[in-house]
N, C-alpha and C positions, 0 to 999 in steps of 0.2 A: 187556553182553557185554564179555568184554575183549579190549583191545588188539592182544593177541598172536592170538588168535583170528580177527579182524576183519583183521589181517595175511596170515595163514595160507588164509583165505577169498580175500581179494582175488589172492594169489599166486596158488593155485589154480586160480579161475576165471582170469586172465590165462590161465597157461600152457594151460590146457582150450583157452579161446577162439584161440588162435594155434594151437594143433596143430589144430584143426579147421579154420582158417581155411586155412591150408598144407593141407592133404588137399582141404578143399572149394571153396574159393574163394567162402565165403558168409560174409556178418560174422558173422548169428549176432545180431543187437541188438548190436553191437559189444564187444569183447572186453574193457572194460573197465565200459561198464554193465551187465550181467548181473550180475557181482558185487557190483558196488554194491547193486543193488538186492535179491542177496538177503541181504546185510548186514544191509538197511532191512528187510527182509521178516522174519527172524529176528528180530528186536531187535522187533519190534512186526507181527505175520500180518494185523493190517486193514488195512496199506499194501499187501498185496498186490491187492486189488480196483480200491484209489485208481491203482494204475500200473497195472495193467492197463486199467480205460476212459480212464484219463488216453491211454494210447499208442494206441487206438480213437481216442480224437477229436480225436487231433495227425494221425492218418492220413487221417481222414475232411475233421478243417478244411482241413490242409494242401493236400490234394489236393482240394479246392475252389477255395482260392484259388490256387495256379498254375496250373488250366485255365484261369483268367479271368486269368492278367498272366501277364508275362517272367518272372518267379523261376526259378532255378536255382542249379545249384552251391552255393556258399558261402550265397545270400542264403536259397537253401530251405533251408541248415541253420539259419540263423539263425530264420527265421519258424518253424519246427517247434522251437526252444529255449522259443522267446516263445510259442506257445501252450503250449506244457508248461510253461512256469514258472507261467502264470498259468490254466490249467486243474487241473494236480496243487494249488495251491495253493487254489485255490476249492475243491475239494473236501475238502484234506488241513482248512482252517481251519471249515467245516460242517459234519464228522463230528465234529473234536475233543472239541465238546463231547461226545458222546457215549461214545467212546475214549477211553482216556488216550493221548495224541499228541506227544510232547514236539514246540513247534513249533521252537522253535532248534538245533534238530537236524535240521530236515529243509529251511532253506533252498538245501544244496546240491541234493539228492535232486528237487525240483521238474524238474531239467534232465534226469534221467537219462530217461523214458519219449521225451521227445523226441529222445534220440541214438537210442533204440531206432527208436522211428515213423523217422526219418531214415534208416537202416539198412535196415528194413523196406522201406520205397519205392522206393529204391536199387535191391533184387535181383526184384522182385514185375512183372518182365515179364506173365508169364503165370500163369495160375491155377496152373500144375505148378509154378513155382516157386517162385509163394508160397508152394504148400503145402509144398515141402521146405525152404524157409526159414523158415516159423512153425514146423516140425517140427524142425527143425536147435536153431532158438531156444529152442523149450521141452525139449528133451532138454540144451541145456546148462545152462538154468537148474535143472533140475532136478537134475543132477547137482552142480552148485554146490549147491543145496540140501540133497542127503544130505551132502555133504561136510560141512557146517556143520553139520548135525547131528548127525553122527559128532563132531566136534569139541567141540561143544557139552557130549553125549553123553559125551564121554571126557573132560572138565575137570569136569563136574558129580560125576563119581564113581565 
């Protein structure tokens, strides 16, 4: 994909993710991993699985392990990076073989499900707002998504 493209994506999704954020006051998987990830996602569609249970079981370990210690604030961002770098990466390095995966491309991308999970957790008081903040989240990725591939779409030809 190029550059300019990858640009245009990321702008995108930013401005999306902050005009919703101003309207709703929900991150949204924060407003600069969403594009990311569907960057990652266009450039190669089997990383979409890998960050989706990768962000399932940053939510599920994370929120194991602070019922059982003090973590908060900062430190529970930090703990939800660290199993996302090394859960998306356990999975992303045991599909490759099967995929083509370029792996030195996706050392940054390891962090992004855990900013999401992190985000996630944040607004998920209550089942209603989970559900309108996973609802929030997939309607912006998804529009991130047609974007890119309108883009895609109109460089291809």
């Amino acid at each position: 994909m190029e550059p300019v493209i990858q640009l245009f994506i990321l702008l995108f999704g930013f401005i999306l993710g902050f005009i919703l954020y101003e309207l709703t006051r929900y991150r949204i998987g924060g407003i600069v991993a969403i594009p990311i990830m569907v960057i990652y996602v266009l450039d190669n569609p089997v990383l979409l699985p890998i960050f989706l249970l990768s962000i399932g079981i940053c939510l599920a370990g994370v929120q194991l392990i602070a019922e059982r210690t003090l973590l908060y604030g900062r430190r529970l961002l930090y703990l939800n990076l660290a199993v996302s770098i090394i859960c998306t990466s356990i999975l992303i390095f045991s599909t490759s073989s099967y995929f083509s995966i370029d792996l030195t491309t996706l050392t940054v991308g390891t962090i992004f499900p855990g900013i999401v999970a992190h985000n996630i957790s944040r607004e998920t008081f209550d089942l209603r707002n989970a559900m309108r903040s996973g609802g929030m989240m997939l309607g912006n990725f998804l529009i991130v998504m047609l974007f890119g591939l309108v883009l895609l779409r109109i460089a291809g030809g």
